[in-house]
N, C-alpha and C positions, 0 to 999 in steps of 0.2 A: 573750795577749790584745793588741788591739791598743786603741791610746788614742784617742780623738777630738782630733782638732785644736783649738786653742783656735780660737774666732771670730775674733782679733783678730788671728792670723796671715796674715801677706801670700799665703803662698802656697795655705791656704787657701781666702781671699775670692779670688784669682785664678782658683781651680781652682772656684769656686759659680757666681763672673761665668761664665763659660764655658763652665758645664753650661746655666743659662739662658739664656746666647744661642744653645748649639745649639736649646733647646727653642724658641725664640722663633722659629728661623731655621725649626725644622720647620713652624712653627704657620701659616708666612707662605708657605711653600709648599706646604703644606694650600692657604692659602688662594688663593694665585695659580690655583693648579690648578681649585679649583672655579669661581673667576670666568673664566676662560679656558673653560673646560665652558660656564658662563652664557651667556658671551656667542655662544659658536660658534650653541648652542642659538638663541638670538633671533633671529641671523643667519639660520638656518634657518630659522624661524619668520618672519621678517620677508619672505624670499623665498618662502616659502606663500601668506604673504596678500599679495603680489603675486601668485601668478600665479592664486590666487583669484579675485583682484579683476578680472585681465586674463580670467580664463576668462567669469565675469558680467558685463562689460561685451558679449564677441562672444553670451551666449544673450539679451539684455537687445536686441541690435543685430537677432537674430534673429529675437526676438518678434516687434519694430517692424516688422521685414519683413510677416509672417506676418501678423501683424492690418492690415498696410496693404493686402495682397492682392498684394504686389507678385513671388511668385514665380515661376516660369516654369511649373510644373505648374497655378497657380491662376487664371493666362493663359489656358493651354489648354482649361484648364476652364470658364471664363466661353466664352469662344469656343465651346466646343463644345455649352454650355446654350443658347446664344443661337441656333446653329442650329439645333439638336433642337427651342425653342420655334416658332421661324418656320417649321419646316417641317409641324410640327403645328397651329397654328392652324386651316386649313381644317375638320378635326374634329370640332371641337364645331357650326360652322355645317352643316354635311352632317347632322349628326345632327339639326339643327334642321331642316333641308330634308327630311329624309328622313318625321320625326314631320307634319312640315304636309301633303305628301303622301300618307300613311297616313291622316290624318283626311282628306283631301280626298276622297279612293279609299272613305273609309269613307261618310260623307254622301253622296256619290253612289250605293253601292248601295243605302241604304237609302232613298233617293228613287225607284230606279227600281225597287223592290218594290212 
């Protein structure tokens, strides 16, 4: 059988000291470890929501284009309304001229019955 140490023994308490400082020493690099993890993490997390932020700023810059009219298709596009309108106008006045000479054509033959 073997005896237990008295408490009061030196080398003992030296050999308990030393068991809790290894534990203590594990417990702190447990910990460094996870705060190390933590922080990488943020780090990573922190450069997301940059280039987050950098990504919604350029659709934010986009819109502004887009609803200001100012793109080169939306250019083209106005220009090309503008001339489809102007060359049609004639149109609807011919169709007016065309209706006043129909009646005019029509009153006269039923005048010369």
């Amino acid at each position: 059988m073997t005896t237990q140490p008295s408490p009061s023994d030196p080398a003992a308490v030296a050999l308990e000291l030393e068991r809790i400082r290894r534990t203590i020493e594990v417990g702190f690099t447990r910990t460094d470890g996870a705060l190390a993890l933590l922080v990488q993490r943020h780090d990573q997390t922190d450069e997301a929501i940059k280039d987050h932020a950098r990504r919604i700023d350029d659709l934010a810059a986009s819109v502004d284009v887009l609803e200001r009219g100012e793109t080169e298709r939306q250019k083209r596009d106005a220009t090309r309304l503008d001339a489809l309108e102007r060359s049609r106008w004639p149109l609807p006045s011919l169709a007016a001229l065309v209706g006043v000479i129909g009646l005019a054509l029509t009153l006269w033959q039923l005048s010369q019955q």
